[in-house]
C-alpha positions in Angstrom: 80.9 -19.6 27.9 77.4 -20.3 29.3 78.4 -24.4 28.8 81.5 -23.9 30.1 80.3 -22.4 33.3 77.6 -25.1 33.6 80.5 -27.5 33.8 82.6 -26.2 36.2 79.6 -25.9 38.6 79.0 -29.5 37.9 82.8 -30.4 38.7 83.4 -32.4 41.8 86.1 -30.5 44.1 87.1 -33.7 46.1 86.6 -36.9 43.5 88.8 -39.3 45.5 85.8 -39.1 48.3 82.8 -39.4 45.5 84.4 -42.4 44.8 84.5 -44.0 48.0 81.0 -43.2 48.2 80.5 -44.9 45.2 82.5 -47.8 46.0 80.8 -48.3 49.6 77.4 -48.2 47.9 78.7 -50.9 45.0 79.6 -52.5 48.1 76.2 -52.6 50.2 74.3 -53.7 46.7 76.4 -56.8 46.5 76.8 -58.4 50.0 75.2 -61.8 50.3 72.8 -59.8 52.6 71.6 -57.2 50.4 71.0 -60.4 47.6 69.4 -62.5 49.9 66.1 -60.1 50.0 65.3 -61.1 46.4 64.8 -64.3 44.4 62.4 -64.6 41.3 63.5 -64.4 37.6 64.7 -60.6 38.4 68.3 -60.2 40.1 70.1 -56.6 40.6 72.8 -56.8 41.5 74.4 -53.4 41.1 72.9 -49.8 42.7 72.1 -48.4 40.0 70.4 -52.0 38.8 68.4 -51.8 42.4 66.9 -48.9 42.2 64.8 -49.5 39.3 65.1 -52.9 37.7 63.0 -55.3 39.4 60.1 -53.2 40.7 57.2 -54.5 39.0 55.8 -51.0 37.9 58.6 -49.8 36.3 56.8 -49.4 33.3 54.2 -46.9 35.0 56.8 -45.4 37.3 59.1 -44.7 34.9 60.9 -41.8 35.6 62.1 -43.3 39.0 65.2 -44.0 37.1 66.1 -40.2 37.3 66.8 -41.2 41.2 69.4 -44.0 39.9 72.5 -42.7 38.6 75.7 -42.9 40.3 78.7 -41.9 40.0 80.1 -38.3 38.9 76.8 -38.1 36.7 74.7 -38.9 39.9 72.9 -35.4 39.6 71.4 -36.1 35.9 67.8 -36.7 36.2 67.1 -36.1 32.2 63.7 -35.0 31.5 62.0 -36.0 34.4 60.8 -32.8 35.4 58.6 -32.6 32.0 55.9 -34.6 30.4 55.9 -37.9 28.6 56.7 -38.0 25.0 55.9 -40.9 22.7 58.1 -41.6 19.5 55.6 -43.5 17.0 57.6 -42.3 13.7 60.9 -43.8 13.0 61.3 -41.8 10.3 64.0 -39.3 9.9 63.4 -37.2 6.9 63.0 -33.3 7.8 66.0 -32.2 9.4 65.1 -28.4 9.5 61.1 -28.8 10.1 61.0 -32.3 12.1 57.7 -33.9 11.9 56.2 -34.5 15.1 55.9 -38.2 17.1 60.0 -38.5 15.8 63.0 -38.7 17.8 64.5 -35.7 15.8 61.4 -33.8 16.8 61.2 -35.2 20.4 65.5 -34.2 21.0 65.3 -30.2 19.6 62.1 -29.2 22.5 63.3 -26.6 24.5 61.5 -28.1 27.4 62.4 -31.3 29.6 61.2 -34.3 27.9 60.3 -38.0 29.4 60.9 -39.6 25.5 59.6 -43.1 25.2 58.8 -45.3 22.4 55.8 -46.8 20.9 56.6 -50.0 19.6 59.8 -51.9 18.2 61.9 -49.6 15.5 64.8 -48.9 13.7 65.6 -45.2 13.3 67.6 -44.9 10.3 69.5 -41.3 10.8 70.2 -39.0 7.9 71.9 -36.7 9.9 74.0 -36.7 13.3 70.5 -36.3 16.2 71.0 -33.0 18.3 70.1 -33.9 21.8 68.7 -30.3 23.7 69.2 -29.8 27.6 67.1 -31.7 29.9 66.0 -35.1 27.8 65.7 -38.7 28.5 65.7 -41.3 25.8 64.4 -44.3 27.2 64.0 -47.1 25.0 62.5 -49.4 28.1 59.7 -51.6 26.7 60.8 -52.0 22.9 63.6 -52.8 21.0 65.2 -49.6 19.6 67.7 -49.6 17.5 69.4 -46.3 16.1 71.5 -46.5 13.2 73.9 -44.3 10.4 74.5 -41.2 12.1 75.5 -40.3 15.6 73.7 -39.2 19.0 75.2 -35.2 19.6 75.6 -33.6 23.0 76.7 -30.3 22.4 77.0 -27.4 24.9 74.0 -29.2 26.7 73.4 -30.5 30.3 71.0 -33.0 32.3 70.6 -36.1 29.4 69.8 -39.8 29.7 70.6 -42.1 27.0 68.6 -45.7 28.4 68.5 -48.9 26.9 69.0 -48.4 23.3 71.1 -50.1 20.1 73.2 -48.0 18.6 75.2 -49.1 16.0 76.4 -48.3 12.5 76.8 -44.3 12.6 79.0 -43.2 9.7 80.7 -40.0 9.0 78.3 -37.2 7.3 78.9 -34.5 5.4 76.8 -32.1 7.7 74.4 -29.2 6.2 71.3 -27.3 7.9 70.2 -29.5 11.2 68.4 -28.0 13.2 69.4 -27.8 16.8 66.6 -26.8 19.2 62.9 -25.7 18.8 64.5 -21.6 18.5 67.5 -22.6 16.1 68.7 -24.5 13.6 72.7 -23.6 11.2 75.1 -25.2 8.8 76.7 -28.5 10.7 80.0 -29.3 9.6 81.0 -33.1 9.0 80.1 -35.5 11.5 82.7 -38.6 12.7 80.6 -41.3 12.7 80.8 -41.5 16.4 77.6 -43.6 18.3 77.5 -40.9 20.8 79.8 -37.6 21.0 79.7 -35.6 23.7 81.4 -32.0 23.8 81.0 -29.2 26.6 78.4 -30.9 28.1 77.3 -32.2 31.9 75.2 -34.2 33.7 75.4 -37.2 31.5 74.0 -40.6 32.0 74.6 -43.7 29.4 73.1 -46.8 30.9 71.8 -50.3 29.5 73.1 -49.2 25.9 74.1 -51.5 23.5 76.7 -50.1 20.9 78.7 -51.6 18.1 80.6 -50.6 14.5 81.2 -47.1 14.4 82.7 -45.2 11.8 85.0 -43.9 14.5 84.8 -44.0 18.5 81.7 -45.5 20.5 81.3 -43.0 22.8 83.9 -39.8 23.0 83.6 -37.2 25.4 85.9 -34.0 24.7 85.8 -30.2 25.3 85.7 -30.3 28.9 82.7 -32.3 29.3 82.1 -34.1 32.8 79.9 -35.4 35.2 79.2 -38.0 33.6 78.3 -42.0 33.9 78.7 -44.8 31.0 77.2 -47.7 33.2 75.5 -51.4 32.7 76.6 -50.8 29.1 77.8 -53.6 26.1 80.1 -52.7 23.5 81.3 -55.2 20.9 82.8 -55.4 17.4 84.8 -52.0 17.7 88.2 -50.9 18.1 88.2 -47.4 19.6 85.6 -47.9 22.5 85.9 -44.9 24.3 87.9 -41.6 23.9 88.2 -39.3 27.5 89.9 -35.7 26.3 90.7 -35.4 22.5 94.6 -34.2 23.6 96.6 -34.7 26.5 97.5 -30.7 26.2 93.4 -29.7 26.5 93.2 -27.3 29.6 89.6 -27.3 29.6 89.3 -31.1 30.2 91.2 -30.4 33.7 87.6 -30.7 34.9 86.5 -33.8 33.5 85.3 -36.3 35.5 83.8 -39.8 34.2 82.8 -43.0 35.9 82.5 -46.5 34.0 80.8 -49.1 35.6 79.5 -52.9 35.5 79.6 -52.8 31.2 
């Protein structure tokens, strides 16, 4: 009930006017003009793209991204109000007690989280990951590639997913995962999804790479919304995308999704 509230706050009463906003501002970002102030190797050429991609401290200034979605999930600024957290374990062994420097570890906080990654890495999922409220995964800087078990928004609000390779989830059986610092249960069997999102908001997907899924790429059911799947590359997959898991779902009147420049 609490998630479903969260959502309908979130809802956009008038959507045919957000998206002439976001139209006018594709607009502005792609006149010869607006091009014509940059030249070098680096080229944006979207709004989201300008706010962040060519400013030479991106890397230091990182959670400037937070100010760059568009779309219906303009308001998710992820874990920008929190610290920095550094991923230097790949591994993915502990799914009750996670060991910290992970990305299990990193996801369950109950506090907003800035979550970055030390070097290069394959993270090789036992389980489907738990994403808590308030998180940014931003794979900026290194190649990260997440594998064998799907990314889970549940009942959460205010994530970023950012430049990351997901690939090659397959269905689980489920068992004891633990969900937040507070809470962990008995999971029942996972789809093999890259990234499922169910009563959730505030939901950004950008610069994610995502191929051979057990089953969709990205699905987004239960009356989630707010949300934007942008700047995005999807390949060697059948069901891409599922909005609403039945035409007959009442609470998915309030979903609203934008998909942009993939």
């Amino acid at each position: 009930e609490v998630a479903r509230s969260r959502n309908l706050a979130a809802y956009v009463s008038d959507p045919v006017a957000a998206t002439n906003r976001f139209n006018a501002d594709v607009l502005r970002a792609t006149t010869r003009r607006a091009l014509a102030r940059y030249d070098g190797p680096c080229m944006a050429t979207n709004p989201i793209d300008r706010c962040w991609r060519c400013r030479a401290d991106w890397a230091t200034d990182r959670k400037r991204l937070a100010q760059c979605a568009r779309g219906f999930g303009h308001r998710t600024v992820g874990g920008a109000a929190g610290k920095l957290y550094v991923v230097r374990d790949p591994s993915d062994d502990e799914m009750i007690i996670p060991r910290k420097g992970t990305l299990r570890h990193a996801v369950i906080q109950d506090r907003p989280l800035w979550i970055v990654f030390a070097r290069d890495m394959v993270i090789e999922l036992r389980q489907e990951l738990i994403v808590n409220h308030n998180k940014t995964i931003d794979g900026r800087g290194a190649q990260v590639h997440i594998i064998f078990a799907q990314i889970t928004l549940q009942n959460v609000q205010n994530v970023i997913l950012h430049n990351l390779h997901i690939h090659d989830s397959k269905a689980h059986s489920g068992g004891m995962i633990r969900d937040s610092k507070r809470h962990y249960g008995l999971r029942t069997r996972s789809d093999g999804d890259g990234v499922s999102v169910l009563s959730s908001s505030n939901v950004w997907i950008d610069h994610v790479s995502m191929s051979s899924c057990s089953d969709g790429l990205i699905d987004v059911v239960n009356g989630s919304t707010a949300i934007t799947v942008s700047n995005s590359h999807f390949t060697d997959h059948d069901h891409v995308m599922l909005f609403g898991a039945s035409n007959d779902s009442p609470q998915d009147a309030v979903m609203q999704v934008t998909v942009a420049f993939n």
